[in-house]
FITORVEX-528307 format. One line per field, with one value per residue (C-alpha): x, y, z; residue in one letter. Coordinates in nm, 3 decimals. Example, Ala and Ser with C-alpha at 12.3 -4.5 7.8 and 13.67 -1.06 7.14 Angstrom:
! FITORVEX-528307
u: c(1.230;1.367);
v: c(-0.450;-0.106);
w: c(0.780;0.714);
residuo: c(A;S);
//
This chain:
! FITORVEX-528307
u: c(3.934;3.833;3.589;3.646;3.373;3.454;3.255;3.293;3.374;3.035;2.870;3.021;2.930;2.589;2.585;2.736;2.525;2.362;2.523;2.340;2.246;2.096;1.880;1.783;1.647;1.441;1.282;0.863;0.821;0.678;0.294;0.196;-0.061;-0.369;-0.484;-0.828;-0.929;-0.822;-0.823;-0.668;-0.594;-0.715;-0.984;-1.114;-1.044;-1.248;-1.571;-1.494;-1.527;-1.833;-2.020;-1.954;-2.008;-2.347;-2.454;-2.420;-2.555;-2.845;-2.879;-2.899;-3.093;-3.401;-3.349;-3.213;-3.255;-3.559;-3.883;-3.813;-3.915;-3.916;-3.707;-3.687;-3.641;-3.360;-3.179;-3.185;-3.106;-2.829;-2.723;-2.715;-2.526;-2.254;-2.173;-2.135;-1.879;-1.721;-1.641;-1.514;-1.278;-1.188;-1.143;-0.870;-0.563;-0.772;-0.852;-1.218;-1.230;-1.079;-1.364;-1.660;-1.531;-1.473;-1.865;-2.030;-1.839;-1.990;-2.319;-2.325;-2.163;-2.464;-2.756;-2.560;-2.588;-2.960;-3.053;-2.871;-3.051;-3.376;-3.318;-3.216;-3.450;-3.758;-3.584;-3.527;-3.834;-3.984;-3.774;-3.859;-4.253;-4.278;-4.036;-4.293;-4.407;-4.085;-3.990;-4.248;-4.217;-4.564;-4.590;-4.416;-4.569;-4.952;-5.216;-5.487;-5.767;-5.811;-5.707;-5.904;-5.770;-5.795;-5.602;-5.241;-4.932;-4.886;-5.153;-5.169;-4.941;-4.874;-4.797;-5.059;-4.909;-4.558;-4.689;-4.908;-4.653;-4.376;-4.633;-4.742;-4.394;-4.273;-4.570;-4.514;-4.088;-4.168;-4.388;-4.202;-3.810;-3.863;-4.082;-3.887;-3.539;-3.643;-3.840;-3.500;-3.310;-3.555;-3.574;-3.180;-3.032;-3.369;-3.399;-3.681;-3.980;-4.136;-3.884;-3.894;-4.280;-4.252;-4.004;-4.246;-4.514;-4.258;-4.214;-4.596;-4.645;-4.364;-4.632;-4.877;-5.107;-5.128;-5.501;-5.499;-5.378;-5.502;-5.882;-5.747;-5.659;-5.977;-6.225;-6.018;-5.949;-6.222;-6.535;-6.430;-6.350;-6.565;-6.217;-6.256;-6.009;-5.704;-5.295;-5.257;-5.434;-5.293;-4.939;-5.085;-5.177;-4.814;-4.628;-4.801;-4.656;-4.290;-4.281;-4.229;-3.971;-3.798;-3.790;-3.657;-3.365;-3.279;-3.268;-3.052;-2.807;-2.800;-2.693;-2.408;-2.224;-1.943;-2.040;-1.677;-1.756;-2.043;-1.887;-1.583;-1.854;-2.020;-1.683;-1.612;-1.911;-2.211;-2.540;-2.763;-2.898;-2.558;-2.386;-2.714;-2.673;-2.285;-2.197;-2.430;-2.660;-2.327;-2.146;-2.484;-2.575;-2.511;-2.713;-2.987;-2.996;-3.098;-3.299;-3.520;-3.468;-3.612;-3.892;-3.881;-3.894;-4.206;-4.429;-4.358;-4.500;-4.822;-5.137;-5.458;-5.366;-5.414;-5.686;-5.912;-5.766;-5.676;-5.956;-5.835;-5.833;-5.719;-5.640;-5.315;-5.424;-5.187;-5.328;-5.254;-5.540;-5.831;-5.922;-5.841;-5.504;-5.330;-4.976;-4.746;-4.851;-5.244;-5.190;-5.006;-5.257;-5.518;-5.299;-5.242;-5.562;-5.672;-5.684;-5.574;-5.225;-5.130;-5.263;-5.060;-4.750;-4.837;-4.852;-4.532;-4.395;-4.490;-4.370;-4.048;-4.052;-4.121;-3.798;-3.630;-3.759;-3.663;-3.352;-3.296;-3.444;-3.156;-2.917;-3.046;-3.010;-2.693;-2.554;-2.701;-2.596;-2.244;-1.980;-1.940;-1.776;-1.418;-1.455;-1.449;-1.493;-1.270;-1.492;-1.527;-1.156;-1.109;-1.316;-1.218;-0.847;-0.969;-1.131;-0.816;-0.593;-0.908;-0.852;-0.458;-0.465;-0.714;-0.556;-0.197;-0.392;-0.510;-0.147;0.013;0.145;-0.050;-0.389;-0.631;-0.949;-1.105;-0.969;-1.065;-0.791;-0.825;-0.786;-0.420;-0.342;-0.405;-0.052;0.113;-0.112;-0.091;0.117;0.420;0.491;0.756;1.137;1.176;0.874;0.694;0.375;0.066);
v: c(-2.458;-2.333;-2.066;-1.888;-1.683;-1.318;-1.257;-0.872;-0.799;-0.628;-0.917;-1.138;-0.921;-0.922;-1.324;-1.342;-1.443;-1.124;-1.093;-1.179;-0.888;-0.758;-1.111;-1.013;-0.654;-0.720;-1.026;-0.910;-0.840;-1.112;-1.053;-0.833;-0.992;-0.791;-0.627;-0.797;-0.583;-0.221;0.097;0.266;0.551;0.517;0.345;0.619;0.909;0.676;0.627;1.030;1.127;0.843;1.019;1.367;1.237;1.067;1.356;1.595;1.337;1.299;1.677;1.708;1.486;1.541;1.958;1.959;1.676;1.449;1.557;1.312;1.398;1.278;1.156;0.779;0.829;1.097;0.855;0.527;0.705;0.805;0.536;0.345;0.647;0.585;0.165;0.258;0.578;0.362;0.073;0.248;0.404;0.099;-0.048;0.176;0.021;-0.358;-0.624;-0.717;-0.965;-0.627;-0.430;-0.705;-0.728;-0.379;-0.302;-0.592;-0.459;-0.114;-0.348;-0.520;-0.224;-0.027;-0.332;-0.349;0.020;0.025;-0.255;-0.091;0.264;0.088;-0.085;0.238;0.447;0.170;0.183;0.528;0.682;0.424;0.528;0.864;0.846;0.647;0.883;1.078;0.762;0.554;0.796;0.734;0.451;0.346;0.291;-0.038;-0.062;-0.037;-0.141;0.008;-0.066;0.269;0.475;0.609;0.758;1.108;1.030;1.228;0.939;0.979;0.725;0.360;0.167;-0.193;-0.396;-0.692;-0.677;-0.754;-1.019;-1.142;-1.126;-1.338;-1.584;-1.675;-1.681;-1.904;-2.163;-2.145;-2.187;-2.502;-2.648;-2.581;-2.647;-2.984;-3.066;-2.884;-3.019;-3.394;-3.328;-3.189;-3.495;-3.712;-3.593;-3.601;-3.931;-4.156;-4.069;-4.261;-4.195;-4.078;-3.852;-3.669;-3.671;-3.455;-3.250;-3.162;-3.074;-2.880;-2.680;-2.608;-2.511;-2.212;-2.005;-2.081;-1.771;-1.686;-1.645;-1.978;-2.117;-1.925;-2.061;-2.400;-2.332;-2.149;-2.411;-2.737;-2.574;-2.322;-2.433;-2.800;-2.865;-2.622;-2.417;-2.014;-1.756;-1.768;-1.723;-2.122;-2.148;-1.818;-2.019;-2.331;-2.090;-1.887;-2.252;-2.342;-2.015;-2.131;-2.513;-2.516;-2.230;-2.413;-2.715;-2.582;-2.399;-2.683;-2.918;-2.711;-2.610;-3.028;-3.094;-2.874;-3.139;-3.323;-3.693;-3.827;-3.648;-3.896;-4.172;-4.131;-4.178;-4.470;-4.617;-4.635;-4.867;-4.538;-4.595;-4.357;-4.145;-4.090;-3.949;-3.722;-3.645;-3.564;-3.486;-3.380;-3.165;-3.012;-2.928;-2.740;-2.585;-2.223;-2.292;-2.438;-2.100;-1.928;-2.145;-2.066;-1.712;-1.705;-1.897;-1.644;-1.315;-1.506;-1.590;-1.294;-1.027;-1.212;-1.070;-1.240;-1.547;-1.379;-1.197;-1.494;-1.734;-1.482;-1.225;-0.871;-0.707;-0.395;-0.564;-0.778;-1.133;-1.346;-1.646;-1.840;-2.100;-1.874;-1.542;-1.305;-1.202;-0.956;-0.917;-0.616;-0.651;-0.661;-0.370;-0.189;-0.226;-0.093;0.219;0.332;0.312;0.564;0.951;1.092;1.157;1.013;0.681;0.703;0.789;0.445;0.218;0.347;0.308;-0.017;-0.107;0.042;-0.196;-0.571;-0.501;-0.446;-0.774;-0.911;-0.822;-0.954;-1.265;-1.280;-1.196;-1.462;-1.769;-1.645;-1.694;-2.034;-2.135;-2.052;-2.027;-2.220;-2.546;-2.538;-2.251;-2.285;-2.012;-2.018;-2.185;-2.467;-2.475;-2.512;-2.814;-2.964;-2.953;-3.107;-3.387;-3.466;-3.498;-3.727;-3.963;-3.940;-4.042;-4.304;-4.481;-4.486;-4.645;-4.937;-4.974;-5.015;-5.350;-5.623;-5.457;-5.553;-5.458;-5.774;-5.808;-5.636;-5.384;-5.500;-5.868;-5.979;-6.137;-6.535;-6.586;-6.443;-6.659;-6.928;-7.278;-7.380;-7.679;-7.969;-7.925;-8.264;-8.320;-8.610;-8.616;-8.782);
w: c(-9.796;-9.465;-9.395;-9.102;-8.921;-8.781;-8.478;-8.386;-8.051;-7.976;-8.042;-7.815;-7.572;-7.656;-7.634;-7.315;-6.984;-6.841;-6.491;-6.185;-6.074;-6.389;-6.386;-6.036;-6.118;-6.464;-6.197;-6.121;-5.753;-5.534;-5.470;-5.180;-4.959;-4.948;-4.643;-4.516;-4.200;-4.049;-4.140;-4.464;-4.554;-4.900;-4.736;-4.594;-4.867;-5.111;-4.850;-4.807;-5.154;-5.206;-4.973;-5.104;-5.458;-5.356;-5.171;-5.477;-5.729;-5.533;-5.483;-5.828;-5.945;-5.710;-5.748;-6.056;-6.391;-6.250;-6.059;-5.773;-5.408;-5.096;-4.816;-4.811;-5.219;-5.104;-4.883;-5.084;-5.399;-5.222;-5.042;-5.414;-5.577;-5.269;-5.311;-5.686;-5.655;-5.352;-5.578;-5.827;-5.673;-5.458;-5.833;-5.896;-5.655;-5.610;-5.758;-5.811;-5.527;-5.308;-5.447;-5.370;-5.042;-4.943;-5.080;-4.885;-4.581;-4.591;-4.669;-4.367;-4.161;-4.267;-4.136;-3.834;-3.770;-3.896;-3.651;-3.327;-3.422;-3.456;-3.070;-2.959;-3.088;-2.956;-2.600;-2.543;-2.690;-2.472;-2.175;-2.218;-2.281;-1.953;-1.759;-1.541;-1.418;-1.368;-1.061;-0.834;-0.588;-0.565;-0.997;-0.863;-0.515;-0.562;-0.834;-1.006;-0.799;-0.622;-0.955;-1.202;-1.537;-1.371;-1.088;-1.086;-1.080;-0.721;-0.757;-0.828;-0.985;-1.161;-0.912;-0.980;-1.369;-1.250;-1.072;-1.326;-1.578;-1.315;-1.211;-1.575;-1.717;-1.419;-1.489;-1.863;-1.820;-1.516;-1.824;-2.113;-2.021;-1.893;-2.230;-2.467;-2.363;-2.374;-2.658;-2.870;-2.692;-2.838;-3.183;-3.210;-3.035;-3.120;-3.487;-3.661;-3.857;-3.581;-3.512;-3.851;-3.771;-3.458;-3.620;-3.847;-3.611;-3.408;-3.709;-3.791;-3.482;-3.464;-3.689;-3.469;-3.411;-3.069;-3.044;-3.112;-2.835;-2.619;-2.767;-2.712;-2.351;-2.299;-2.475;-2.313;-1.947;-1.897;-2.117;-2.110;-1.728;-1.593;-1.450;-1.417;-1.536;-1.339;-1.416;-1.393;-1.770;-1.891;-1.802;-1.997;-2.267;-2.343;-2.288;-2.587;-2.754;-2.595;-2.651;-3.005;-3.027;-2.718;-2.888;-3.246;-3.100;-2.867;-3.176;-3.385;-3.039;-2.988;-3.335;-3.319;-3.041;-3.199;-3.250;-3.119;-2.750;-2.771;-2.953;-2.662;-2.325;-2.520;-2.573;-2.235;-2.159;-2.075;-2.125;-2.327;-2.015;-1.877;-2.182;-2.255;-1.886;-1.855;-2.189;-2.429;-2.245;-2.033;-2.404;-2.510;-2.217;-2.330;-2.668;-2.447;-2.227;-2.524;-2.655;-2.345;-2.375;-2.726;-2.571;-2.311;-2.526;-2.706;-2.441;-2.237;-2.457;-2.564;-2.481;-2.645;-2.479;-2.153;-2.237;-2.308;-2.028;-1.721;-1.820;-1.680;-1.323;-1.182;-0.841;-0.707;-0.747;-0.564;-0.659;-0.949;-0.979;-0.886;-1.009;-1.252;-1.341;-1.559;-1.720;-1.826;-2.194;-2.142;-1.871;-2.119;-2.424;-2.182;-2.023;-2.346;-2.528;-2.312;-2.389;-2.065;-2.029;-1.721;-1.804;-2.144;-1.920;-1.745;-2.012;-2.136;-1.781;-1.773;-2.141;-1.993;-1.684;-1.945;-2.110;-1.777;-1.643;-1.985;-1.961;-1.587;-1.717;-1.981;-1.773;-1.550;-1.842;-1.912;-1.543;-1.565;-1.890;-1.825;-2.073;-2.402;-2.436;-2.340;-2.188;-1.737;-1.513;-1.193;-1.008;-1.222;-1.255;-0.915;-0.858;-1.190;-1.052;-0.728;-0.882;-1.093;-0.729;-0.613;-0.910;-0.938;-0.567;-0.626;-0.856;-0.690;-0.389;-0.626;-0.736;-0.438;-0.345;-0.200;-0.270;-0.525;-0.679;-0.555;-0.240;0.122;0.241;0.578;0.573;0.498;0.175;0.126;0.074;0.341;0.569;0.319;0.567;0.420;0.292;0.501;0.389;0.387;0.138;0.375;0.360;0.625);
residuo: c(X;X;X;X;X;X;X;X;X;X;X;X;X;X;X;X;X;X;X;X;X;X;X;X;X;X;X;X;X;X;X;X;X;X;X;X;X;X;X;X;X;X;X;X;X;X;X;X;X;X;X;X;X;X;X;X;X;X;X;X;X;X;X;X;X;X;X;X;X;X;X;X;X;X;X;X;X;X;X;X;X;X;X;X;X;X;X;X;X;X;X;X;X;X;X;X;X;X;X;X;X;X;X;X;X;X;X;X;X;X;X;X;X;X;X;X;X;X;X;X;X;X;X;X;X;X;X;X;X;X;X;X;X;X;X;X;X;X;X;X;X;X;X;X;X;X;X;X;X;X;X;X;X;X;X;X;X;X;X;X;X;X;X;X;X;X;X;X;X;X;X;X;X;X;X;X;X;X;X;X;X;X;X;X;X;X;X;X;X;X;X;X;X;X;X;X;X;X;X;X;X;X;X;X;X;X;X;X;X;X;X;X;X;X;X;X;X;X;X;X;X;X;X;X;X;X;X;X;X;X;X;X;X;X;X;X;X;X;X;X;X;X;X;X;X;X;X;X;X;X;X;X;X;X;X;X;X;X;X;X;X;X;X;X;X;X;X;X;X;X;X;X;X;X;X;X;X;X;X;X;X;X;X;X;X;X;X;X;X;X;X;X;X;X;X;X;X;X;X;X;X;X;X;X;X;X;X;X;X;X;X;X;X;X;X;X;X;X;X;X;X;X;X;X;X;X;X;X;X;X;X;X;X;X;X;X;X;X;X;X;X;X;X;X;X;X;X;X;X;X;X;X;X;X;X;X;X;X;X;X;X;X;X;X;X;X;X;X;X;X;X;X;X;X;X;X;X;X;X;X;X;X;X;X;X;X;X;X;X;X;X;X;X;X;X;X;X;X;X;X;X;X;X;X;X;X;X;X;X;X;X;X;X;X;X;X;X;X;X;X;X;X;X;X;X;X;X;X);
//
């Protein structure tokens, strides 16, 4: 007996294939890459309503629930009210990766704008404290020597303090460049026990208190060889401040050279000195220049060092080894010390005028150091390009026929002059 099954024609259509377009539809989306920089809209409603929700939070609770006062409570209660609203409602279209990111942005956005309102707000007030003194001519013309504290600004000036302060920093940068760049060449293509030694000294000595150094200086140059006050040990005194920051950030910019450029000169048969020379020191030259500008911005604003090894003078002192001698920062700490006015205008003048010569003095390294690896001005491309024709004709001359490396250009080759031998093969 045979049993025979009775499908029912809506079930054969439920067991057929679903067509390819229904397969296609019921499908999940692909993923939609996320958006890493620019500017949202939903970006900026939620940091909108974060701040309005942060401000009235706040509001509330110091006026309001808790008994707190005070502005810097005000602001960072805030500021802490704001990252939490802000991720929340970043949580509700991202991911939590989306939200951590978004929140560390608005972290670091917020330092960054902290830091450039504190610079501002140091150079302008300064700017505008020493205005009534920048205008006249003779603030940078004449010296104090025939002004009193009474004395209107039409008076004196701080002359002998720029040249104090340009005379000591030369000394200290002649001193401490030449030192401080063989010193980080040392420490990173002759590594050794002794090495990791001076590294460690190098290191000690970046806290060095300034005061220090400038007792060494006094008690070794002054006390010890019987030399008087003069600009000459003030130098020695503020390259001791600058050697050791010289050398740190020299030793850090040197290790950042790729080891092949180096392994590539030695390859082709260069001694130590040359690749240093040529390649190393060439490939690091814009991490060197500021290198010496940190040294710079160090040595440049001391003052105790001075104080004890250049003593203090109200007259220009052109002079280095002789004498006494006084720089921007010790004129400054003196201008402004005093009650009058005018003199504070002064100091602040002068406080104005060491962060323009700072900021020549950048300026300056950066001209010198040039642009990073890789990177040539036109200038450089020029003579790189001319160089490349001098070599490409070069070596077509030493592949032209009849010539060799060995051989004298002038004098015809040996066997063109070379006697041939008898047809007939007879010999004497």
């Amino acid at each position: 007996m045979t049993v025979v099954q009775e499908t029912s024609p809506s079930a054969v259509r439920d067991a057929a294939p679903a067509p390819a377009d229904t397969a296609v539809e019921h499908a999940p989306p692909p993923p939609r890459p996320r958006r890493i920089g620019g500017v949202t809209r939903n970006g900026v409603l939620s940091l909108c309503g974060a701040a309005a929700s942060a401000l009235c939070v706040t509001v509330l609770l110091f006026g309001q629930l808790a008994p707190f006062s005070g502005a810097l409570g005000f602001a960072v209660t805030a500021y802490l009210v704001f990252l939490a609203v802000y991720a929340v409602l970043t949580g509700l279209d991202e991911d939590g990766q989306a939200v951590r990111d978004r929140v560390m942005t608005v972290v670091l956005w917020t330092a960054a704008t902290l830091l450039f309102s504190g610079l501002v707000m140091v150079v302008g007030f300064t700017g505008w404290r020493g205005r009534e003194a920048l205008p006249h001519a003779n603030f940078f013309t004449q010296d104090m020597q025939a002004a009193g504290p009474l004395d209107p600004l039409t008076h004196g000036g701080i002359a002998h303090a720029m040249l104090g302060t340009l005379t000591m920093i030369t000394i200290a940068l002649a001193i401490t460049v030449p030192l401080g760049l063989a010193c980080a060449v040392y420490l990173n293509q002759i590594p050794g026990r002794f090495s990791r030694f001076v590294r460690t000294i190098v290191e000690a000595m970046t806290a060095l208190p300034s005061i220090v150094a400038g007792l060494m200086v006094y008690a070794t140059w002054i006390l010890g060889l019987g030399m008087q006050k003069s600009g000459l040990a003030a130098g020695f005194a503020i390259s001791v401040m600058m050697l050791p920051i010289v050398i740190r950030a020299s030793d850090v910019v040197l290790r950042l050279v790729p080891g092949n450029l180096t392994e590539a000169a030695e390859a082709l048969g260069a001694p130590r000195w040359r690749t240093v020379w040529h390649v190393v020191l060439p490939t690091a030259r814009s991490g060197l220049a500021t290198a010496v500008i940190l040294g710079t911005a160090r040595g440049i604003g001391e003052t105790s060092p001075v104080l004890l090894t250049a003593g203090f003078t109200a007259a220009l002192n052109t002079d280095a080894t002789s004498g006494p001698m006084v720089s921007l920062p010790l004129a400054v700490f003196n201008f402004v010390k005093s009650p009058e006015p005018t003199m504070i205008a002064r100091g602040f003048g002068a406080a104005a005028v060491l962060m323009a010569l700072v900021l020549v003095l950048f300026v300056i390294a950066r001209v010198i150091g040039g642009r990073g690896p890789g990177h040539q001005t036109k200038r450089q491309a020029r003579r790189t390009a001319r160089a490349s024709r001098a070599d490409v004709q070069r070596f077509e001359d030493l592949r032209a026929p009849g010539l060799s490396l060995f051989e004298n250009p002038g004098e015809p080759h040996p066997a063109a002059t070379a006697p041939s031998a008898p047809a007939t093969g007879e010999t004497d």
